[in-house]
N, C-alpha and C positions, 0 to 999 in steps of 0.2 A: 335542478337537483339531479337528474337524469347525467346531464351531462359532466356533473362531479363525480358519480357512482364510477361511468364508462375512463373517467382520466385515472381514477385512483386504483382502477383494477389492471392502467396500465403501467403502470409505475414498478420499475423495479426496486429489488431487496439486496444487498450487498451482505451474505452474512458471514462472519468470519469465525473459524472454532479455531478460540483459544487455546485449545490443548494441539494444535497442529505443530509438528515438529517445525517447518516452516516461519509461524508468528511466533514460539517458543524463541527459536531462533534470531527473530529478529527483535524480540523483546531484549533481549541478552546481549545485543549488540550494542542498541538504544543504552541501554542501561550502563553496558564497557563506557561507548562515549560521551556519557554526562558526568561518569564518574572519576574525575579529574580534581585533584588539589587545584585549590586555589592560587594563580600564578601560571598553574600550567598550561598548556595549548593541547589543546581536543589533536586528537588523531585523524591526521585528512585521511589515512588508508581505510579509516573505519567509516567515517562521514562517506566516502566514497562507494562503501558495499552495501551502506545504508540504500543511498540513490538508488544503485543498481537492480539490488533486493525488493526496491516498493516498488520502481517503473516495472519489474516482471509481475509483480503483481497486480496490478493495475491494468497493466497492457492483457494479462493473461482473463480479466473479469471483463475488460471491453471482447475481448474476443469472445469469449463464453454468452454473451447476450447478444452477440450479432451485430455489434459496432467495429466501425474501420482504425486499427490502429494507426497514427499515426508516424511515419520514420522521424524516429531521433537521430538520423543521419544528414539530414538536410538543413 
């Protein structure tokens, strides 16, 4: 039991405010590119900002808790 207590208090929390200009932002994005008639083709320039949008996010929460980003160059 002991040792469930000590893993659970290591655990991180990932939390995100929804009113952040930021998620606001990329809600609004998400939403541009789903919102496509039928027939039409999604916007790679959108899809593309998406990517870019969530790996800084992402990369920027691994660095905030003391993990090694990864280069998406290699």
């Amino acid at each position: 039991m002991k040792m469930m207590q000590e893993w659970a208090k290591k655990q991180k929390t990932l939390e995100i405010n929804h009113r952040s200009p930021v998620i606001e932002g990329l809600l609004s994005k998400v939403i541009q590119y789903n919102d496509v008639e039928e027939g039409e083709e999604k916007d790679e320039e959108i899809a593309k900002e998406l990517d870019e949008i969530t790996s800084i996010l992402i990369d920027g929460a691994l660095i905030r808790s003391g993990f090694d980003v990864p280069d998406a160059n290699m």
